[in-house]
Chimera marker file (.cmm) of the C-alpha trace (Angstrom):
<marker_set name="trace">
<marker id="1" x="94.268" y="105.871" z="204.362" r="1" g="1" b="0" radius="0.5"/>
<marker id="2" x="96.193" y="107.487" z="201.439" r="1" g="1" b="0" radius="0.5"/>
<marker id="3" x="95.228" y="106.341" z="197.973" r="1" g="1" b="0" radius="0.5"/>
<marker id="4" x="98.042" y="106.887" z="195.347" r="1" g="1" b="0" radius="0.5"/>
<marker id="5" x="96.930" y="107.581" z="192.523" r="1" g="1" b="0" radius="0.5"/>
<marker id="6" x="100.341" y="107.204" z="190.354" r="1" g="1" b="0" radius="0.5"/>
<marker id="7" x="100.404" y="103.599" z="191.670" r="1" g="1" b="0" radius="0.5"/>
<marker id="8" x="97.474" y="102.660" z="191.187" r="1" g="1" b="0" radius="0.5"/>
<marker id="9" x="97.155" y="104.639" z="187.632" r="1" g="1" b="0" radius="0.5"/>
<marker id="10" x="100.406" y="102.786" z="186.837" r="1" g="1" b="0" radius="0.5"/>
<marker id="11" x="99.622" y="99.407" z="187.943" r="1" g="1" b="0" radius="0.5"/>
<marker id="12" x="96.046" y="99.948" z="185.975" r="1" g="1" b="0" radius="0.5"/>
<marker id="13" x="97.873" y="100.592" z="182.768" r="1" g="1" b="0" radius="0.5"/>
<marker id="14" x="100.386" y="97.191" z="183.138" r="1" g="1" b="0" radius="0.5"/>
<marker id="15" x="97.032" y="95.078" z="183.999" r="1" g="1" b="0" radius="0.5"/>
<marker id="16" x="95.487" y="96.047" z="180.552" r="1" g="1" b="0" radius="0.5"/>
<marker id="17" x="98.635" y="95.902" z="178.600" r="1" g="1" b="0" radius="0.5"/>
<marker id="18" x="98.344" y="92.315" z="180.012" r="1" g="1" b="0" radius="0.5"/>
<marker id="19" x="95.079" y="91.479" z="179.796" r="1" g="1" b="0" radius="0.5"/>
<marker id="20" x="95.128" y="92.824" z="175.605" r="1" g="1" b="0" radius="0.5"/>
<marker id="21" x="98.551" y="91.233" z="175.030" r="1" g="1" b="0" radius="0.5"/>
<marker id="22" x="96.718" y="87.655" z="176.737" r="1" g="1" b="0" radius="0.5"/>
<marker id="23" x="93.673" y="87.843" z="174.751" r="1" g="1" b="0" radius="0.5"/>
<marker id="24" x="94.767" y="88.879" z="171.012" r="1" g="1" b="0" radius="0.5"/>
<marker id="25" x="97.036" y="85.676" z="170.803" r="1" g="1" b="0" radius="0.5"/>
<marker id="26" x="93.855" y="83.524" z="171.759" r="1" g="1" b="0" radius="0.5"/>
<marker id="27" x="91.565" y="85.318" z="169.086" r="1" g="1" b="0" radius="0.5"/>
<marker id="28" x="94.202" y="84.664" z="166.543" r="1" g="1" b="0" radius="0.5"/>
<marker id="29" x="94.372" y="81.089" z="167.242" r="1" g="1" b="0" radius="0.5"/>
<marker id="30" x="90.720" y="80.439" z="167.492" r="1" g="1" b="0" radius="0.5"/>
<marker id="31" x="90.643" y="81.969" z="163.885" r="1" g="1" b="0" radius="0.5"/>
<marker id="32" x="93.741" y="79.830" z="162.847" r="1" g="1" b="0" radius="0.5"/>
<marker id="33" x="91.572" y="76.778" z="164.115" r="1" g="1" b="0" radius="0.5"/>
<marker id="34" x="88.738" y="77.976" z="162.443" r="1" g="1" b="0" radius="0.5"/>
<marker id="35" x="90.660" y="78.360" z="158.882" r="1" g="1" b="0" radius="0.5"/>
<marker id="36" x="92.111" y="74.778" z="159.492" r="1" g="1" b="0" radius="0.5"/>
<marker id="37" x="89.144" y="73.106" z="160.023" r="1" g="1" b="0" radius="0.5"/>
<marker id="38" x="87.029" y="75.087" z="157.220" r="1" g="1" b="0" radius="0.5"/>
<marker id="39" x="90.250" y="73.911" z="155.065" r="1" g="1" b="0" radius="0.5"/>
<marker id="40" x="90.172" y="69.943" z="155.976" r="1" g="1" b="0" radius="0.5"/>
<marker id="41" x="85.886" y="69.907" z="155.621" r="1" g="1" b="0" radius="0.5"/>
<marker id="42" x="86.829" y="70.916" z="151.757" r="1" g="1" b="0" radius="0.5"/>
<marker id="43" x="89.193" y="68.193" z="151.262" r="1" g="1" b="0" radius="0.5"/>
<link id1="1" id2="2" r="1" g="1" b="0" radius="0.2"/>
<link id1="2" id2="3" r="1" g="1" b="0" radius="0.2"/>
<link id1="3" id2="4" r="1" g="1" b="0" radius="0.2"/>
<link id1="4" id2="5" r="1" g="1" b="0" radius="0.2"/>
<link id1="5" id2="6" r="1" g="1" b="0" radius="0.2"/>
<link id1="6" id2="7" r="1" g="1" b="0" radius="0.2"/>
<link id1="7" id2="8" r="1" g="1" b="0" radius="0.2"/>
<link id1="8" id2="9" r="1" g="1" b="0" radius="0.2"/>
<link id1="9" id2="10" r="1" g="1" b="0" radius="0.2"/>
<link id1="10" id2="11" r="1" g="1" b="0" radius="0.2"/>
<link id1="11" id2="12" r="1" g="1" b="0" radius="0.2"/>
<link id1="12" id2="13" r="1" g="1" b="0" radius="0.2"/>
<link id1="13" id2="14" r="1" g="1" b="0" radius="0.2"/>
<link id1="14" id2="15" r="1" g="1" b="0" radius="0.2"/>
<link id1="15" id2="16" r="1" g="1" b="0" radius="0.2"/>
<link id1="16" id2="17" r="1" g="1" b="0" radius="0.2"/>
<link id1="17" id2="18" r="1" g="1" b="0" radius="0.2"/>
<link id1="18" id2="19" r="1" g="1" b="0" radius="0.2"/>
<link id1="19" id2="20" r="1" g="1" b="0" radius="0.2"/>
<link id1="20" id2="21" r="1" g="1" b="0" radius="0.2"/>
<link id1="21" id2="22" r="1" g="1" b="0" radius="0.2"/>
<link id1="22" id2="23" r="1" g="1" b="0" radius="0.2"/>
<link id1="23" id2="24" r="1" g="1" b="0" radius="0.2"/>
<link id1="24" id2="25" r="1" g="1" b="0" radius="0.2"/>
<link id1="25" id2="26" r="1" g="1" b="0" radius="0.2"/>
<link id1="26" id2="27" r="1" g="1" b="0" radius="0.2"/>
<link id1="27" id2="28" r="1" g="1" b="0" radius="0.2"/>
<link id1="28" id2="29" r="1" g="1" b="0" radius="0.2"/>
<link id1="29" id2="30" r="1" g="1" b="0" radius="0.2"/>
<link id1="30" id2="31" r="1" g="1" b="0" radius="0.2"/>
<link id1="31" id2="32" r="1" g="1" b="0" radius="0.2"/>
<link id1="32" id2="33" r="1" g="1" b="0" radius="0.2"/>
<link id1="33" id2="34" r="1" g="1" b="0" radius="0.2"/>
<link id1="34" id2="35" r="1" g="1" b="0" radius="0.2"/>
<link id1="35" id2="36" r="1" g="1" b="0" radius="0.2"/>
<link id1="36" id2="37" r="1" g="1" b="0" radius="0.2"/>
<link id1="37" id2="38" r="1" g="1" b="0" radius="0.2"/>
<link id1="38" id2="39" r="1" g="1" b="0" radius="0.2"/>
<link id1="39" id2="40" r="1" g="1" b="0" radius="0.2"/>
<link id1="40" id2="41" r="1" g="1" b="0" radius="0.2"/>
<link id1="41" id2="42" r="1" g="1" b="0" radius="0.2"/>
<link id1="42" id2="43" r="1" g="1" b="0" radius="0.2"/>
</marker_set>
């Protein structure tokens, strides 16, 4: 069995891309949440 590296180096590089471009938008928005609810306890 041949393993191809350039594939498999090239697919590995698209699965982080979207794995990181997944996970930043759900940090943000868990500290978005966070801010609004810090921000309605004060009022």
């Amino acid at each position: 069995m041949y393993f191809d590296w350039r594939t498999w180096g090239i697919w590995a590089i698209g699965f982080t891309i979207l794995v990181v471009w997944i996970l930043v938008p759900i940090k943000e928005f868990k500290k978005m949440l966070k801010k609004r609810k810090e921000g309605t306890k004060n009022n």
